[in-house]
C-alpha positions in Angstrom: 22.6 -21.2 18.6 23.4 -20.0 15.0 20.5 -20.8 12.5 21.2 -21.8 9.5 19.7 -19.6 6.4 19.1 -20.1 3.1 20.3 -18.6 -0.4 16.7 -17.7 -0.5 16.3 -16.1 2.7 19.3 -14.4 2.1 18.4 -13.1 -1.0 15.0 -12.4 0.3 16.4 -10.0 3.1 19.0 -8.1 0.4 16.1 -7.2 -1.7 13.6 -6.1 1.3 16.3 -4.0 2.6 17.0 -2.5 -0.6 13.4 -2.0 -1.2 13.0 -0.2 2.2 16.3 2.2 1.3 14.6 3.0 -2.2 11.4 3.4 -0.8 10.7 7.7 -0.1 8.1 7.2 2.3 10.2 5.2 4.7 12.7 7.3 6.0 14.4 8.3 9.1 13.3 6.0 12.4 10.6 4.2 9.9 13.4 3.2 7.9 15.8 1.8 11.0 12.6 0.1 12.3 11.9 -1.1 8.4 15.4 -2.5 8.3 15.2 -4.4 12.0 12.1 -6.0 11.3 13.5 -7.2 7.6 16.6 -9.1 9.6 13.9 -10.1 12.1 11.0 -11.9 9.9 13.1 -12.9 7.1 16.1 -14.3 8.8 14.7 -14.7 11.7 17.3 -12.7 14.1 16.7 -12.7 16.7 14.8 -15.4 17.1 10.5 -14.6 18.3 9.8 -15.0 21.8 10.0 -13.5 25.5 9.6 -9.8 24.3 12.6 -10.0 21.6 10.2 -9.3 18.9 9.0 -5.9 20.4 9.2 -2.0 20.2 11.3 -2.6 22.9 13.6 -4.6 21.4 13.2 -2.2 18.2 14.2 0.9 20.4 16.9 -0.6 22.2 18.3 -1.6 18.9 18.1 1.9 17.6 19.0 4.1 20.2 20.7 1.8 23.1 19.7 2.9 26.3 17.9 6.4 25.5 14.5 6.0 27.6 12.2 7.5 25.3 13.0 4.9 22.5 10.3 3.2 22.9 7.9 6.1 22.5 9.7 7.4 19.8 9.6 4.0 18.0 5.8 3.6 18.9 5.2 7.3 17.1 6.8 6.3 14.1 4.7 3.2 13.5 1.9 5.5 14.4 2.4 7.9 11.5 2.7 5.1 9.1 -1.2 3.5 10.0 -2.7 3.0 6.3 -5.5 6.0 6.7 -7.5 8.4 4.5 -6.2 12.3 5.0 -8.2 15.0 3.4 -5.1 17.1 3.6 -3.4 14.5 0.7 -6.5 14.4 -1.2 -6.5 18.0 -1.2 -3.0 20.1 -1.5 -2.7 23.6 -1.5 -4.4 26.4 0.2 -8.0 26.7 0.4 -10.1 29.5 -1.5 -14.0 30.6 -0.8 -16.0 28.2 -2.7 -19.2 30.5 -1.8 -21.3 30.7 -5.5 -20.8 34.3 -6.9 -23.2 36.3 -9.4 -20.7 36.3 -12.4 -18.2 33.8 -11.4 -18.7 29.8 -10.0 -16.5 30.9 -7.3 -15.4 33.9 -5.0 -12.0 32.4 -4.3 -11.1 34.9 -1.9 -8.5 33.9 0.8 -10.5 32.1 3.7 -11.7 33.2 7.5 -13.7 29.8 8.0 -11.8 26.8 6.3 -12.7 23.0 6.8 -14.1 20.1 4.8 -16.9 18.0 3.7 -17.6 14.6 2.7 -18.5 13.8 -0.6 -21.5 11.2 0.0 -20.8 8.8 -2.8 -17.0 7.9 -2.3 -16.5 9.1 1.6 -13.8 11.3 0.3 -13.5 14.9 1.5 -13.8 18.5 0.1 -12.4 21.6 1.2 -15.1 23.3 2.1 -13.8 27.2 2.9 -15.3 31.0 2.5 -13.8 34.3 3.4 -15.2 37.1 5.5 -17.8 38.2 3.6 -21.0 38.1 5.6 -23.4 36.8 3.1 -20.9 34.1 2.5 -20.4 32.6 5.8 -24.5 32.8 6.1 -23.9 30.2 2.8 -21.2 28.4 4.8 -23.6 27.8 7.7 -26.5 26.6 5.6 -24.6 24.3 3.5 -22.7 22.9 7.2 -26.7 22.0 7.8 -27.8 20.3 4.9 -24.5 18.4 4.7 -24.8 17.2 8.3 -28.4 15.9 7.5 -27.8 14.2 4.4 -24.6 12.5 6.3 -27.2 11.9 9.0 -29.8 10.4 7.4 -27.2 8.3 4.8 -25.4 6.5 7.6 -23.4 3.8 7.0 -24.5 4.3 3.5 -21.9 6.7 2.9 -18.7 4.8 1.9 -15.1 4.7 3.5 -13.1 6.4 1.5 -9.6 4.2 0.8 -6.5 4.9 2.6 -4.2 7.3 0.6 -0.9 7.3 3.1 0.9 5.4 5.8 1.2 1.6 5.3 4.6 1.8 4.0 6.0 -1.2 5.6 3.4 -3.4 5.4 4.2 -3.1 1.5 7.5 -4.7 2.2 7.6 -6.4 5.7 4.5 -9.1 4.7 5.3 -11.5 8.0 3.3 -9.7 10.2 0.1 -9.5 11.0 0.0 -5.9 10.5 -4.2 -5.1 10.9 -4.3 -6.7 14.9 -0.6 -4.4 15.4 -1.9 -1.1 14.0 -4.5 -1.9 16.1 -2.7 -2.1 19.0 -1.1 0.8 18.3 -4.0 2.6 18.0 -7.3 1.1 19.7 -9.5 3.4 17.3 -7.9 2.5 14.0 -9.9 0.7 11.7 -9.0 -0.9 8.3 -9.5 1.2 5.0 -11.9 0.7 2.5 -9.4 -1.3 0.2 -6.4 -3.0 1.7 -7.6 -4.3 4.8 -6.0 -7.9 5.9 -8.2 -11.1 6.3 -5.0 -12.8 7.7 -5.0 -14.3 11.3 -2.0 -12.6 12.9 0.1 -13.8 16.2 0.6 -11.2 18.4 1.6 -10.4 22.3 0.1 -7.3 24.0 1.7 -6.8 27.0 -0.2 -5.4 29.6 1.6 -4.6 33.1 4.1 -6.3 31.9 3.1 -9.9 31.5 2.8 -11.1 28.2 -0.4 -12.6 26.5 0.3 -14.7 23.3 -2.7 -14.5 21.1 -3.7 -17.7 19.4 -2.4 -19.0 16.3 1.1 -19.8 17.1 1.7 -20.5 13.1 2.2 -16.3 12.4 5.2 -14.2 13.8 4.8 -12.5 17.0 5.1 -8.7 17.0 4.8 -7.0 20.7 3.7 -3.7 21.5 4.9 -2.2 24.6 3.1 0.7 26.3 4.8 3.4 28.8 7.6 4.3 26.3 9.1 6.5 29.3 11.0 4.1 30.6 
């Protein structure tokens, strides 16, 4: 049965694809999954139900019968979860932030190298030192106080806001992307800013057998585990 599709739909899908092309954090399999989901929320095709709106149906679309599709296309929607990485918030190599008598810094190159959370905004820090004995002694003592005040702040400290992934939820809005990333991901949680209060319709497929969740009025997005196969 050919449906019948608006001027507006079809104008809809022109300019979501072309948004999606132009777009330089979609790229690769993000951008063929960008592009099926676009023909499938906006015009509808194919049509929702009995597992056609799937990463099943996603991989069989991209890569015909090659049986790690599906895990390929479920690793790609994994990399684009909205999240906070410290690694974004801090490019370039670290240095040894270890306090030096006539300089703030030592800014040696680093033997112990991590990060640590600023307690007002939740963001991160490098937080880095080189070799030098008396430096790492530092490292160690700040590592303590910085895991006490964390500890005794609690859920006082804030979440810091997501600062990648999320590129196709900025242009594929008929899903109901916060219940699918987690589904994707059972210990993904929504950033600080950003996070949907929209009921979405989903179908998690467990052995199998599909589950429709309530709320029949949103688009039904399935997520299907074992991508071997």
């Amino acid at each position: 049965m050919t449906t019948e599709r608006s001027f507006s739909d079809l104008r809809l899908y022109d300019k979501t694809c072309a948004a999606l092309i132009a777009d330089p954090d979609i790229t690769g399999d993000l951008l063929l999954i960008g592009l099926w989901l676009a023909r499938a929320t906006v015009l509808n095709d194919p049509e929702p139900g009995e597992g056609r709106w799937s990463t099943k149906a996603i991989a069989a679309a991209v890569y015909g019968r090659r049986q790690s599709g599906t895990f390929l296309i479920r690793e790609a929607l994994r990399k684009d979860l909205p999240r906070y990485d410290p690694f974004n918030d801090n490019p370039g190599e670290a240095q040894c932030g270890a306090p030096m008598p006539r300089a703030p810094f030592c800014r040696r190159s680093v033997t112990i190298s991590g990060f640590r959370t600023d307690p007002d905004t939740g963001r991160m820090v490098p937080f880095a030192v080189c070799g030098r004995k008396d430096h790492q002694q530092w490292w160690r003592e700040q590592d303590r106080e910085q895991r006490a005040l964390l500890a005794e702040l609690g859920d006082r400290v804030p979440k810091p806001p997501a600062n990648t992934g999320g590129a196709l939820q900025r242009h594929i809005r008929r899903i109901g992307w916060a219940k699918f990333y987690k589904l994707l991901d059972t210990r993904w949680e929504p950033p600080a800013e950003g996070a949907s209060t929209r009921k979405p319709t989903l179908t998690v497929v467990t052995n199998d057998e599909f589950e429709p969740v309530e709320d029949a009025a949103r688009p039904v997005l399935t997520v299907h585990e074992g991508g071997w196969r």
